[in-house]
C-alpha positions as a Markdown table, in Angstrom:
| # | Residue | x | y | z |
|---|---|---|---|---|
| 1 | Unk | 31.2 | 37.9 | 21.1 |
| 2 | Unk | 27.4 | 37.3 | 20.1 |
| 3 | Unk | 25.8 | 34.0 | 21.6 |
| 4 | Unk | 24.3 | 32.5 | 18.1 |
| 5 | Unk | 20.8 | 31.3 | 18.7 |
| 6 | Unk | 20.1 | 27.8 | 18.4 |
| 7 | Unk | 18.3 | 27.5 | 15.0 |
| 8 | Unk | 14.7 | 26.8 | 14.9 |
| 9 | Unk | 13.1 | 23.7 | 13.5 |
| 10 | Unk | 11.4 | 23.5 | 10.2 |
| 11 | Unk | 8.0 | 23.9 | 10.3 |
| 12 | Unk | 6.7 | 21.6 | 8.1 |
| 13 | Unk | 3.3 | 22.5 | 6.0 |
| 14 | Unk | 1.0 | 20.0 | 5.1 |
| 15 | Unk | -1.7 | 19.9 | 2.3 |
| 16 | Unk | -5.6 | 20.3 | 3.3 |
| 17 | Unk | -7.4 | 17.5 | 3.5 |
| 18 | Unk | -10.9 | 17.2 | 1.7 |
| 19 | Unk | -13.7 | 15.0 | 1.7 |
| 20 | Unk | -15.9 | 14.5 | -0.8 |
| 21 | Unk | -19.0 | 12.2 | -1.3 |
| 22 | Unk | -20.3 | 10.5 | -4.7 |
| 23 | Unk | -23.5 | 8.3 | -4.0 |
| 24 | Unk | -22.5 | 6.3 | -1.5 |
| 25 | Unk | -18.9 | 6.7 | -2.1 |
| 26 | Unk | -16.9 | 8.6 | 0.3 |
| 27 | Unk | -12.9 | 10.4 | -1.3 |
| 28 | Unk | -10.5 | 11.6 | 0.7 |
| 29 | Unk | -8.2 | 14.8 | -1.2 |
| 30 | Unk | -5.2 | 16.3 | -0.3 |
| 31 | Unk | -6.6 | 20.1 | -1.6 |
| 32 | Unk | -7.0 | 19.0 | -4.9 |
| 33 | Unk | -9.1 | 17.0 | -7.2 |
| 34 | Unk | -7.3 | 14.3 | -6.9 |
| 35 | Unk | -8.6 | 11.4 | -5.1 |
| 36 | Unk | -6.4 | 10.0 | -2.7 |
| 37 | Unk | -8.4 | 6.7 | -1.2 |
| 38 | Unk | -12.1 | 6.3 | -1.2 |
| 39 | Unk | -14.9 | 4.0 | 1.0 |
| 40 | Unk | -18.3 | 2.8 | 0.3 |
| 41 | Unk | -20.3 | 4.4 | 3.2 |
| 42 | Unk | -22.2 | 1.2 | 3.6 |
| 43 | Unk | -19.2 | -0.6 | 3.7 |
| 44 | Unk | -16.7 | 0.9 | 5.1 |
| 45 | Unk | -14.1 | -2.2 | 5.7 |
| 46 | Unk | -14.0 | -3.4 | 1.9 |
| 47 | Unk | -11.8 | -2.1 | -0.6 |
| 48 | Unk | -13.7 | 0.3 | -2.5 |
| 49 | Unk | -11.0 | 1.3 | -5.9 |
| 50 | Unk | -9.8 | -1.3 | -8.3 |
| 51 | Unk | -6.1 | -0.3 | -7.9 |
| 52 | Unk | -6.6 | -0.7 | -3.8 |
| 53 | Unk | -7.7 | -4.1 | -4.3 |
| 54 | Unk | -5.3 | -5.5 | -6.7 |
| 55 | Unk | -2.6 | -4.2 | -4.1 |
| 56 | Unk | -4.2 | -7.8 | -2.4 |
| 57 | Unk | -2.6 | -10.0 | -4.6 |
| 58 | Unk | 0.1 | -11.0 | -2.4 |
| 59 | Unk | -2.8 | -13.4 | -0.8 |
| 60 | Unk | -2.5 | -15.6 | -4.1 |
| 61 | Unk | 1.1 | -16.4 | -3.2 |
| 62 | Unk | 0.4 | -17.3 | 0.8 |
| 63 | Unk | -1.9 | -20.4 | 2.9 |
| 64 | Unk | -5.1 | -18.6 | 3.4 |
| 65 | Unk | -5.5 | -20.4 | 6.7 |
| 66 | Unk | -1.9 | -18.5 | 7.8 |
| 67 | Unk | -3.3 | -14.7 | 6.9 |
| 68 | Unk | -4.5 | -13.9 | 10.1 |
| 69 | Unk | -1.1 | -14.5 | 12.0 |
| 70 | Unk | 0.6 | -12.5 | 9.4 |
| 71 | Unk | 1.6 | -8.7 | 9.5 |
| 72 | Unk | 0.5 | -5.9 | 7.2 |
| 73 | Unk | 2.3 | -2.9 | 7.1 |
| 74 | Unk | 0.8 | 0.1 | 4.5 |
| 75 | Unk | 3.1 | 3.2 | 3.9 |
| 76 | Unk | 0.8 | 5.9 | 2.9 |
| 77 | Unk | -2.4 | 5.7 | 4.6 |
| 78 | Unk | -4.8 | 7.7 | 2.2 |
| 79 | Unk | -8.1 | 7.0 | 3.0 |
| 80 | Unk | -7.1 | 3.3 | 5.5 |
| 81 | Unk | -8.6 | 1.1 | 2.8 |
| 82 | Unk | -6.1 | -1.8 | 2.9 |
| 83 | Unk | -5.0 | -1.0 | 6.7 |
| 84 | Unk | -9.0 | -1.6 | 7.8 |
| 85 | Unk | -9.4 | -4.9 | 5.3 |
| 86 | Unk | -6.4 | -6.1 | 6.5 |
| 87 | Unk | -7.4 | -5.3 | 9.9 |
| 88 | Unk | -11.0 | -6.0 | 10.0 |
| 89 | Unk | -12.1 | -8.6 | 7.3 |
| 90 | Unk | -8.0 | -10.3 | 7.5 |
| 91 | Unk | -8.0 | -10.6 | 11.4 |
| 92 | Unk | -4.1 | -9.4 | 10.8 |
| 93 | Unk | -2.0 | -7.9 | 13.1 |
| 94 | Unk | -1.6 | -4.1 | 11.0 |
| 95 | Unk | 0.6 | -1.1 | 10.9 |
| 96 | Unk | 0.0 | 2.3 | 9.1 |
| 97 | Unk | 3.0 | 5.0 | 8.1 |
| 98 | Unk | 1.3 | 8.3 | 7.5 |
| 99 | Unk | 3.0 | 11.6 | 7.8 |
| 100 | Unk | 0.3 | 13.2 | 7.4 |
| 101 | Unk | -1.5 | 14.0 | 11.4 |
| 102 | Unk | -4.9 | 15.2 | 9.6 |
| 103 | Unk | -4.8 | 12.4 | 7.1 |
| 104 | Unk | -5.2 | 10.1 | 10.1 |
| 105 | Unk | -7.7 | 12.7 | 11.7 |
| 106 | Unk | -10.0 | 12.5 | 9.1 |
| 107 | Unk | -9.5 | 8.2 | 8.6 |
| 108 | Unk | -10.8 | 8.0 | 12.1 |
| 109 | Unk | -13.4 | 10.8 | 11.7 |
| 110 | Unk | -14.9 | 9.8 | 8.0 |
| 111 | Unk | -13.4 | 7.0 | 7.3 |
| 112 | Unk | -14.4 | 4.5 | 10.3 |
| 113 | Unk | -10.5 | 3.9 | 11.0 |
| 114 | Unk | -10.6 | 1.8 | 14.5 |
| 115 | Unk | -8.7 | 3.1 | 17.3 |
| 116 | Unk | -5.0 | 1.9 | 17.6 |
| 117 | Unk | -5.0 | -1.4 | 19.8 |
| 118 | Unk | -3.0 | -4.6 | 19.9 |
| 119 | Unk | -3.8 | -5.5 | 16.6 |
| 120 | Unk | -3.6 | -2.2 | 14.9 |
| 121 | Unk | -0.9 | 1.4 | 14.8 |
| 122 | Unk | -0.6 | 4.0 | 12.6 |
| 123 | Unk | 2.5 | 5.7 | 13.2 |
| 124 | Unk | 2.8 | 9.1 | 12.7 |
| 125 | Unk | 6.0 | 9.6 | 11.0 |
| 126 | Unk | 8.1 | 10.5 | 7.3 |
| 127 | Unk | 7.7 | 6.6 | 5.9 |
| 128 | Unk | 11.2 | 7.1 | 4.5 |
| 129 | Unk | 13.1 | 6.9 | 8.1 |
| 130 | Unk | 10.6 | 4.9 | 10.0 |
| 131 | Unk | 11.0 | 1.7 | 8.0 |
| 132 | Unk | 14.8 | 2.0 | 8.4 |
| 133 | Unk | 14.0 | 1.3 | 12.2 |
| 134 | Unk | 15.1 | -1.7 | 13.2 |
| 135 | Unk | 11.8 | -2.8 | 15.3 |
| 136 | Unk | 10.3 | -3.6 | 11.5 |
| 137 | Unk | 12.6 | -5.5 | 9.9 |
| 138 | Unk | 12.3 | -8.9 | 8.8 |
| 139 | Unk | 8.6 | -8.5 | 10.7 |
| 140 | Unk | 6.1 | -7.9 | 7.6 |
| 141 | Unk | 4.7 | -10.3 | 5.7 |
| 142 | Unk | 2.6 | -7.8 | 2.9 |
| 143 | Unk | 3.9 | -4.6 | 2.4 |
| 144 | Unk | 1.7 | -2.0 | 0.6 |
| 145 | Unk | 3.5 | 1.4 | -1.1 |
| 146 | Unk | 1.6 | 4.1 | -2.2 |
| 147 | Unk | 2.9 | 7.3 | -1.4 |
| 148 | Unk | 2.2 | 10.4 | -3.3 |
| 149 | Unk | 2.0 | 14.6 | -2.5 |
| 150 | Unk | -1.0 | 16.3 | -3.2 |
| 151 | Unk | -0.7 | 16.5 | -6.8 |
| 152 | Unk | -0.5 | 12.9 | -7.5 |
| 153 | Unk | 2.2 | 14.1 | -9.9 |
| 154 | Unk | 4.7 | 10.9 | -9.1 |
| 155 | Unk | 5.8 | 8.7 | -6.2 |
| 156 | Unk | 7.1 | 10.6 | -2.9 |
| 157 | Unk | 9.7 | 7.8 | -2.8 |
| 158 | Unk | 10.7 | 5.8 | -5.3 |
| 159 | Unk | 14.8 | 5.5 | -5.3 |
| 160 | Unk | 16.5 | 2.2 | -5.3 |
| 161 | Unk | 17.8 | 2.7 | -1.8 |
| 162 | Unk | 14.3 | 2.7 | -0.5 |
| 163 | Unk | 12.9 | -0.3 | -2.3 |
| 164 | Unk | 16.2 | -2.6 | -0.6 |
| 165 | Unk | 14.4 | -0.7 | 2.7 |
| 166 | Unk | 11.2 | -2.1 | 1.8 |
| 167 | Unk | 12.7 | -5.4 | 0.9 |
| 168 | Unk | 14.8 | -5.6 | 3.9 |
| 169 | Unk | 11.1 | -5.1 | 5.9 |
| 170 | Unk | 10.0 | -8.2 | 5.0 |
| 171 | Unk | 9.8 | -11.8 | 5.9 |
| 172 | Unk | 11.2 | -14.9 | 3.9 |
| 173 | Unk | 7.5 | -15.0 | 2.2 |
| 174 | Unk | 6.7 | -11.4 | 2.2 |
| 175 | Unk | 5.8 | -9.4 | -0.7 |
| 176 | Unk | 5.7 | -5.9 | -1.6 |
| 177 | Unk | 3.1 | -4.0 | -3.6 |
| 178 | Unk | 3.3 | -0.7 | -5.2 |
| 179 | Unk | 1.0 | 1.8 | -7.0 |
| 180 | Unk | 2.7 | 3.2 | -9.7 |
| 181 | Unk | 1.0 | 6.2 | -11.0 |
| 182 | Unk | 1.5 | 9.7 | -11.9 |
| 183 | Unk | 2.0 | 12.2 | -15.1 |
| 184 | Unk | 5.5 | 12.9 | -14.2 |
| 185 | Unk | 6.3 | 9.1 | -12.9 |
| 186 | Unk | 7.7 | 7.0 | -15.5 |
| 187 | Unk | 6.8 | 3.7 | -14.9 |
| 188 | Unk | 9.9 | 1.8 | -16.5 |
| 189 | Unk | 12.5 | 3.5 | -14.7 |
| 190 | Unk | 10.4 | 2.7 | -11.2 |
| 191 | Unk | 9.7 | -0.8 | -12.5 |
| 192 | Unk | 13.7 | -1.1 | -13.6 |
| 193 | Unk | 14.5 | 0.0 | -10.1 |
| 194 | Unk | 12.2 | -3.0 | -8.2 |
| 195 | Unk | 13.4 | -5.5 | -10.2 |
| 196 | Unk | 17.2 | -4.7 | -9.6 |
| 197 | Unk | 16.6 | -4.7 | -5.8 |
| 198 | Unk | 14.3 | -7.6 | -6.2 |
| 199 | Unk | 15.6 | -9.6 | -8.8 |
| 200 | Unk | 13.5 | -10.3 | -11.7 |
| 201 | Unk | 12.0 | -13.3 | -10.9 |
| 202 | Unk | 10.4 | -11.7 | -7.6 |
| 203 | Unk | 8.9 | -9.3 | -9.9 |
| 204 | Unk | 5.1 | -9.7 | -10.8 |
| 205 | Unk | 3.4 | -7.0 | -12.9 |
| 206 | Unk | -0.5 | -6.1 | -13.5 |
| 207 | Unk | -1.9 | -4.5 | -16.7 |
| 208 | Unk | -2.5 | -0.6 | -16.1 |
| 209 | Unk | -6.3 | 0.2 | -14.8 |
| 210 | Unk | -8.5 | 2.3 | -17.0 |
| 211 | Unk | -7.4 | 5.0 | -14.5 |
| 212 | Unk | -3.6 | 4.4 | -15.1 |
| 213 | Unk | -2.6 | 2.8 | -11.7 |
| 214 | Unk | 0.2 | -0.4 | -12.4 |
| 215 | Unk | 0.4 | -2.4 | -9.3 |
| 216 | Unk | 3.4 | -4.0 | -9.3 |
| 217 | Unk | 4.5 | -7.1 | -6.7 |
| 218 | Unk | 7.8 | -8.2 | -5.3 |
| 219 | Unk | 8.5 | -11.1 | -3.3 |
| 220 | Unk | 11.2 | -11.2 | -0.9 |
| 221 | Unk | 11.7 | -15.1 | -2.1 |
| 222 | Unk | 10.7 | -15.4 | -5.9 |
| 223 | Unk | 7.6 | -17.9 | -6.5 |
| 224 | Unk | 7.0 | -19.4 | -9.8 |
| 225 | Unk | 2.3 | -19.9 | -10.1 |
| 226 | Unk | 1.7 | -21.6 | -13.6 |
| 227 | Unk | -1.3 | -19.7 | -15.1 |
| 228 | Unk | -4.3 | -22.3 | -13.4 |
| 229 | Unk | -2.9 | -22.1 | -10.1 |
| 230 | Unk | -3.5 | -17.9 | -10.4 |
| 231 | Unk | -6.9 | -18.6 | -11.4 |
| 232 | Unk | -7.4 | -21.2 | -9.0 |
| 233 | Unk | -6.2 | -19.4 | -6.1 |
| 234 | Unk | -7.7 | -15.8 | -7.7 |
| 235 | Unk | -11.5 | -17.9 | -7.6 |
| 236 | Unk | -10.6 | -18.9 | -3.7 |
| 237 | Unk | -9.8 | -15.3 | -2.2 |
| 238 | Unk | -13.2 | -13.9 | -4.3 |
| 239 | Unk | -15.1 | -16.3 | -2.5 |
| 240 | Unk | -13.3 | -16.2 | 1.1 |
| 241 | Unk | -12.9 | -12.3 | 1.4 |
| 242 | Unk | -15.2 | -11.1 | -1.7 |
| 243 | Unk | -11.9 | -9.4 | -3.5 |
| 244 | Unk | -12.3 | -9.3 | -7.5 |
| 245 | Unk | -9.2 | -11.9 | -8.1 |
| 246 | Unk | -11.2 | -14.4 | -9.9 |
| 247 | Unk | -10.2 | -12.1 | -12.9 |
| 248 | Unk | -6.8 | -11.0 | -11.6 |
| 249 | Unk | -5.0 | -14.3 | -13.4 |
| 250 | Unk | -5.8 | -12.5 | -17.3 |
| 251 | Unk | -4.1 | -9.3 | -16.1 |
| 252 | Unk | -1.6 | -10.3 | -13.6 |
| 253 | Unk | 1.6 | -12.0 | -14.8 |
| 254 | Unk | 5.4 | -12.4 | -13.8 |
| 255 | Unk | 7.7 | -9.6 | -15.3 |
| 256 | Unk | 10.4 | -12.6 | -16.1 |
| 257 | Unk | 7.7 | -14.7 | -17.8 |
């Protein structure tokens, strides 16, 4: 009789990781062209791409006064762009999913990532299983999606069953947000998707950016904003954290609207 041999583990390859700078702009890529998060060297803790940013806009549905006891949670964590604003310029408790161990060896050694602490984790693990653990759910209050290979060709994850695991992540007045980009994604079927899980009137959608990222936002407990309110509350998060939002209201609107 031969003994079989226990069979040996995948070995799992990951893409390079590049940096590039552009003026005072730093890009992180994943061995291509394709930039996968960026940072303004002089400021390294704002939000440096349009798309990043508008992945704020669940602030326009919470009390700004309750932001800093609230808990961010970013799947994907390209270049740390929303994991250091929440972190930093927030004052909120953060958590990072990242698969990737030189992605978050470059964030801390480019990117002025802080050190894990209290306040902040970036968890080395496939994004897909780890927010199925039961230590997160129910526990974030702004969930941020935006996972994609090296090719930026179409979501890494993007299946019904894992938007009901992002929504089951999140508190009674959490939202979700979601780039949306890619030549082979198609945008209505991943849209379709969210708003089955969600429900449509969750569901808030932003006009494409010039560079073809569509942030789309789900609440875990629909929210109805009449048009002044966005632009109210868009003017008050420009002036407290200096985010673009005073615009966000002409471009932003509910998908059931």
């Amino acid at each position: 009789m031969i003994r079989s041999k226990k069979p040996t583990p995948p070995v799992l390859e990951y893409p390079e990781v590049n940096v590039s700078e552009e003026g005072d702009v730093r890009h992180l890529h994943l061995g291509t062209p394709w930039i996968q998060g960026s940072m303004r060297m002089k400021e390294p803790f704002e939000i440096e791409l349009e798309y990043v940013q508008r992945m704020m806009a669940w602030l326009l549905f919470v009390d700004a006064a309750s932001v800093s006891g609230r808990h961010a949670m970013q799947l994907g964590l390209g270049a740390g762009a929303i994991t250091k604003f929440c972190y930093k310029k927030l004052g909120m408790c953060s958590t990072a999913i990242e698969l990737n161990p030189q992605v978050l060896a470059v964030c801390r050694s480019w990117f002025k990532l802080p050190p894990d602490s209290e306040m902040l984790r970036v968890v080395l693990a496939d994004a897909g299983v780890e927010i199925r653990s039961p230590e997160w759910r129910g526990t974030v209050d702004a969930l941020a999606v935006d996972l994609y290979d090296d090719n930026a060709a179409a979501p890494v994850l993007d299946s019904a069953d894992f938007y009901a695991d992002c929504r089951a992540l999140l508190t009674d007045d959490g939202a979700m947000t979601v780039n949306l980009f890619g030549r082979a994604a198609s945008y209505g079927e991943s849209l379709e998707k969210i708003a089955t899980v969600f429900g449509e009137q969750a569901v808030w959608t932003f006009k494409p950016t010039r560079e073809g990222n569509a942030i789309v936002l789900a609440l875990r407990t629909p929210k109805a904003l009449k048009r002044t309110e966005l632009q109210e509350r868009g003017e008050a998060i420009q002036a407290r954290w200096d985010l673009p939002a005073a615009k966000w209201w002409r471009v932003f609107k509910p998908l059931a609207g």
